[in-house]
N, C-alpha and C positions, 0 to 999 in steps of 0.2 A: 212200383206203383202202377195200377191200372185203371184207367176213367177209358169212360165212353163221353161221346159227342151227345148224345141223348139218351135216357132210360125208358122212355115210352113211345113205342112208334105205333103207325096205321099199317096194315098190314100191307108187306111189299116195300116198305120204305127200306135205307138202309142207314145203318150204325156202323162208327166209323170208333174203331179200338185203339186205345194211345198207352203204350205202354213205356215207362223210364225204370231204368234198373241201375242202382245206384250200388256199392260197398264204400262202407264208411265215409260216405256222404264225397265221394270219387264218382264219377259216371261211369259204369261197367262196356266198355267198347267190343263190338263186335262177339256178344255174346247169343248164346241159340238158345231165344225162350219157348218153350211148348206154348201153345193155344190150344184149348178145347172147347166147344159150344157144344151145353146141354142143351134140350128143349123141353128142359124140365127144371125145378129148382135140383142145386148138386154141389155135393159137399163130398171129398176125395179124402174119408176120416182113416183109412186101410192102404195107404202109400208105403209104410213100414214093412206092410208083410205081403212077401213078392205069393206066397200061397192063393191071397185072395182073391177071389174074381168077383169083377165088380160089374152085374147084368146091363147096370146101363152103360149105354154106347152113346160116344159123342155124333152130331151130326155131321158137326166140322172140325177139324182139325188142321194145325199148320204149325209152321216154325217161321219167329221172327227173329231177325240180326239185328242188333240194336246198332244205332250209326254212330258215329265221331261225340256225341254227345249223352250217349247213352241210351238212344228214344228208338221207337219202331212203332209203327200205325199200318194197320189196314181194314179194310171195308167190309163188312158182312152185309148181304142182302136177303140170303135165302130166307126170310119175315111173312111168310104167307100166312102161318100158320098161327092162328091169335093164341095167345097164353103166358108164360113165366119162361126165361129163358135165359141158362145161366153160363156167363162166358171164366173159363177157368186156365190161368196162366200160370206157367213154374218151370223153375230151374232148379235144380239140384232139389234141396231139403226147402226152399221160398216160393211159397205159393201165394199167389191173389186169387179173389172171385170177386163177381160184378153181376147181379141182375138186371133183366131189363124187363118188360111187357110189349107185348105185339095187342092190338086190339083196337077198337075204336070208340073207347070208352076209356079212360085214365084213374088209376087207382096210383092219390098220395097219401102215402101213412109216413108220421112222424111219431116218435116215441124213444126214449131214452136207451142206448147202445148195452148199457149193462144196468144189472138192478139186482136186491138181495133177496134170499127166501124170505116171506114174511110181510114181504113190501105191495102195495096196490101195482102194476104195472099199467100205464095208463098211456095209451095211444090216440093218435087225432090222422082223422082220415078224411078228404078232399076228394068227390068224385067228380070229373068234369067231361067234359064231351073235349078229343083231343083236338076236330078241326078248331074251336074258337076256345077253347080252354075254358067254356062257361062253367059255371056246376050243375052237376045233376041232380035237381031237388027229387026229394021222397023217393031215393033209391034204396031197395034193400041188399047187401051184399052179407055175404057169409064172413068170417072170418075164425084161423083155428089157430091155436098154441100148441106145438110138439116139444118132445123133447130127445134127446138122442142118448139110449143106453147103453152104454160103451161094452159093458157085461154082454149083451146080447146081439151088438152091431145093427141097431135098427131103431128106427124114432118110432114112439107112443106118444098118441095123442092124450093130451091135458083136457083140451075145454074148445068147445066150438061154439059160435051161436050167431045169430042173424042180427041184424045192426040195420036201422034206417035214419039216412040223410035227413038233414033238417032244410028246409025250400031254400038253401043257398048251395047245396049238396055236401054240408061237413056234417060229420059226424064225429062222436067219443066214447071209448068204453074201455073198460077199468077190468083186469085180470087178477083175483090173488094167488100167487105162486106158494104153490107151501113148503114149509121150512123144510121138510126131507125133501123136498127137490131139488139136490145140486148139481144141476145137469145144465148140457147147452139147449139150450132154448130156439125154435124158429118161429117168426107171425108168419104165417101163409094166410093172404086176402081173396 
């Protein structure tokens, strides 16, 4: 399992990574998990095959020992830099990912984890200002649907389109996915 202490920080702040690695619900003790941090959204779809080269590079990188209970935490700060940033953990063939946002502005989307071809796919997004959490009325943000072509090792975009807050700063918008599409899916906001 991987969680962070917060998914949205102001830039410079710092996030603190909690990792617990468990086999059949046993604590896995003194085991050496990778960490990687993108500074990008990042998905490790070519771990199979040692040929690939994968152009992006992490920023960070580390190895955690997990203690007496299974657990291991530590602290990232390098957050200068505002945008999507993705923390990627693994051992053997078990891998986690975790997003976060650097910025000072806070982008919540809520929307259903899985959904079929055919179906509305329909998300709710909350923008707020992060010192006081208010929202940001009559914001416009972008937002885009990709998908990942396993044929071609590379994501194509679906649908993109511009969205404005309503004076409390939430907004809702509705995706149809089509039925030949049965692919993995990303919302990038």
């Amino acid at each position: 399992t991987l969680n962070l202490d917060k998914y949205v920080l102001t830039p410079g702040e710092t996030v603190t990574i909690n990792l617990v690695l468990t086999r059949n619900l046993t604590a896995s003790v003194g085991e050496y998990v990778s960490v990687e941090i993108y500074d990008d959204f990042y998905r490790d779809f070519r771990w199979y095959d040692p040929d690939y080269y994968d152009a992006m590079a992490p920023i960070y990188n580390t190895n955690v020992i997990t203690d007496g209970n299974g657990q291991g935490s530590f602290s990232f700060s390098s957050t200068s830099e505002t945008g999507i940033y993705t923390v990627y953990a693994y051992i053997k063939e078990t891998k986690a990912y975790k997003e976060f946002s650097v910025g000072n502005t806070g982008v919540f989307c809520k929307g259903p984890i899985y959904f079929k071809p055919e179906h509305i796919y329909t998300a709710a997004v909350h923008i707020v200002n992060i010192s006081d959490f208010s929202g940001v009325p009559l914001s416009s943000f972008n937002y885009s649907i990709s998908y990942y072509e396993y044929s071609f090792s590379d994501w194509f975009l679906l649908t993109t389109e511009q969205v404005q807050t309503d004076d409390m700063g939430y907004a809702i918008f509705n995706v149809n996915i089509p039925i030949e599409m049965n692919d993995y899916y990303v919302l990038k906001l």
